[in-house]
C-alpha positions in Angstrom: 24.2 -22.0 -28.0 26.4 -19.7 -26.0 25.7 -16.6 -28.3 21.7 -17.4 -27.6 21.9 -17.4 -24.3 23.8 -14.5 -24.6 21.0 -12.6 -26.8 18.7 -13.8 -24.3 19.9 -12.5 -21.4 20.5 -8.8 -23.4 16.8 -9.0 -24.4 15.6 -9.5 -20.9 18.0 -6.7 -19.8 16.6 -4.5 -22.7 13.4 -5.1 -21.8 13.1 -4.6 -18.2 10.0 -2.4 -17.5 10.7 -1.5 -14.0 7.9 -1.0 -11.1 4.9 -1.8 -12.5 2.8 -0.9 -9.7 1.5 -4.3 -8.7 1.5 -4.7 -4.7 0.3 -7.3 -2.7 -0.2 -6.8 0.6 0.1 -9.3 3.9 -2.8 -10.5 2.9 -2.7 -12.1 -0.3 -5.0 -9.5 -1.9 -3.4 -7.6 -5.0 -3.2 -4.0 -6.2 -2.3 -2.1 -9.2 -1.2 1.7 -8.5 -3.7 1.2 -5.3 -6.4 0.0 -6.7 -7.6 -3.5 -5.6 -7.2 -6.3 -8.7 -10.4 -8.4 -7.8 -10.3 -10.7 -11.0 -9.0 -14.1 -9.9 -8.1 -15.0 -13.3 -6.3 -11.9 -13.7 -4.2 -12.4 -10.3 -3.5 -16.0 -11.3 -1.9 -15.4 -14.5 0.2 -12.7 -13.2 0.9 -15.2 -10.3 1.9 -17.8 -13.2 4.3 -15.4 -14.7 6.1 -14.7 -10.8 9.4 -15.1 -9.7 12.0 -14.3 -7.1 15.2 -13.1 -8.1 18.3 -14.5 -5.5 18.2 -10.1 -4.1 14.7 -10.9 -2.8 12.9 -8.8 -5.4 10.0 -10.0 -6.9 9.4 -9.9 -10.9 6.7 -10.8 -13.6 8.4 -12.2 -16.6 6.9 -12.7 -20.0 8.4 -13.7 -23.2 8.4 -10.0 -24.1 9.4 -8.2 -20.8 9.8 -7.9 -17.1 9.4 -6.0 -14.6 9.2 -5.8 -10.6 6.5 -6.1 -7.9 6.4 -5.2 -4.1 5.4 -7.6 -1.7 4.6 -7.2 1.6 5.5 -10.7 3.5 5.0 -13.4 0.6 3.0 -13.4 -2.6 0.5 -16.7 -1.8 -1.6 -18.2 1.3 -1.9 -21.9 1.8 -6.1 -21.7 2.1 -6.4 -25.4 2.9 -4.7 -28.3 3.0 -5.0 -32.0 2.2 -3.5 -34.7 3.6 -3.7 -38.8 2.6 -1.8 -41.8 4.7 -0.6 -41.2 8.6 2.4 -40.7 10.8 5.7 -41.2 8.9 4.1 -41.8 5.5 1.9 -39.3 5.5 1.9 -36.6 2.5 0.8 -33.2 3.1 -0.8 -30.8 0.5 -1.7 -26.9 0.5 -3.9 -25.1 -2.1 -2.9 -21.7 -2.3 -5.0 -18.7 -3.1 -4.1 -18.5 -6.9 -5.5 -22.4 -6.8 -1.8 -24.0 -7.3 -0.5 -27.0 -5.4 2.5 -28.1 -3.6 3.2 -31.5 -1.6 5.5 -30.7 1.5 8.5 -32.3 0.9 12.3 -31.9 0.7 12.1 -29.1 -2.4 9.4 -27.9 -0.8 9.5 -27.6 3.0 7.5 -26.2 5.3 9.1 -23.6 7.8 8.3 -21.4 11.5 8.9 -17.8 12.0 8.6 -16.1 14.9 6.3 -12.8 14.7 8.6 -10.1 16.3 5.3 -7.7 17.0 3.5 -11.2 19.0 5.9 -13.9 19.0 3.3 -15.7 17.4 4.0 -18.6 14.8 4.2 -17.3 11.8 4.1 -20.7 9.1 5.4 -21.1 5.1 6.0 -23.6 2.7 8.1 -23.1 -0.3 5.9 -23.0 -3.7 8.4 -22.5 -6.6 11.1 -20.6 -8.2 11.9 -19.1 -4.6 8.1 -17.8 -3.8 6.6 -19.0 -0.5 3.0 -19.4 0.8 2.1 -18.6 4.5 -0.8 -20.5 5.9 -3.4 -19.0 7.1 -4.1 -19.5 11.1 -6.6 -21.9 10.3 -5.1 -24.1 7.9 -1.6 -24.0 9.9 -3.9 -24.8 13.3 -5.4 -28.0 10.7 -1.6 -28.9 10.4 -0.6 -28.6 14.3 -3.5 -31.2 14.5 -1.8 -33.7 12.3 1.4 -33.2 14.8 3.2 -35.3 17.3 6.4 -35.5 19.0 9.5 -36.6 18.2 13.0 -36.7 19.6 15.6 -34.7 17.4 19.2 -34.2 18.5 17.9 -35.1 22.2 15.6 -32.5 22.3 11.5 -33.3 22.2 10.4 -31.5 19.0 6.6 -30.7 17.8 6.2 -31.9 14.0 4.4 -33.5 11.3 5.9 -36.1 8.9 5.1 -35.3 5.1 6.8 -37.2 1.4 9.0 -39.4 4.2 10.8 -36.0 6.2 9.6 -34.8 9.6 9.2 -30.8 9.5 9.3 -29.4 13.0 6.8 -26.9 14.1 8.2 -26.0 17.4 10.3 -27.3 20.5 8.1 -29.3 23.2 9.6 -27.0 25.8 8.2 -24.3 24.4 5.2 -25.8 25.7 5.9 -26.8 29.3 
């Protein structure tokens, strides 16, 4: 077992095709050497075949080979969301734009940045395999609406329950 794992690992190494001159930009949309890739099948299966290495880089791996992509923020949107029950047992859902879905839950939480050009909220929910999806302003607006208050460490916290854990979206503070 240890000596195929071993060949395994060579044969990725071996077969490591560098850039390959896919990019997708902020949003969502996907390029190869600049052009635009406008066949949603196409974009899907190379989204099927993404990963995140623990360095941050971003790689399509086959059976055969590998090889890196740039990314400017994250490689999905969350384009709408679903929801089913209320308050602490309700579950929440995103589709993303290469049409898969994730539940918010503990291996998959949602989480806030800050925009450092706006300060504006800037929302993401982890997918798979270290890949994120940022909502889009109208789907994480849908989600603020499903939102109340709660008190966390003593401090009144903005969030929305989802698969039985709370996931704040801001400070109530913030807001006063």
């Amino acid at each position: 077992m240890a000596r195929e794992v071993a060949h395994l690992v060579t044969s990725v190494a071996l077969d490591n095709c560098g850039d390959l001159g896919i990019h997708i930009d902020r949003n969502g949309r996907w390029f190869y050497h600049g052009s635009p890739i406008n066949r949603k099948e196409m974009v899907c299966l190379f989204a099927s075949v993404m990963s995140r290495d623990p360095d941050g880089r971003y790689w399509l791996v086959t059976p055969e080979e590998r090889g890196t992509i740039t990314v400017d923020d994250v490689p999905f949107l969350a384009v709408e969301m679903f929801t089913c029950q209320c308050g602490r047992d309700r579950v929440v859902s995103f589709r993303t734009n290469v049409d898969e879905l994730v539940t918010v839950d503990a291996l998959h939480p949602l989480r806030i940045e800050e925009c450092p050009e706006t300060g504006e909220p800037m929302p993401y929910v982890s997918v798979r395999d270290g890949l994120e999806a940022r909502l889009t302003r109208s789907v994480y607006y849908e989600l603020v609406g499903k939102g109340h208050e709660e008190i966390l460490d003593g401090e009144r916290v903005y969030g929305v329950w989802s698969s039985g854990t709370f996931f704040p979206l801001g400070r109530m503070d913030d807001c006063d």
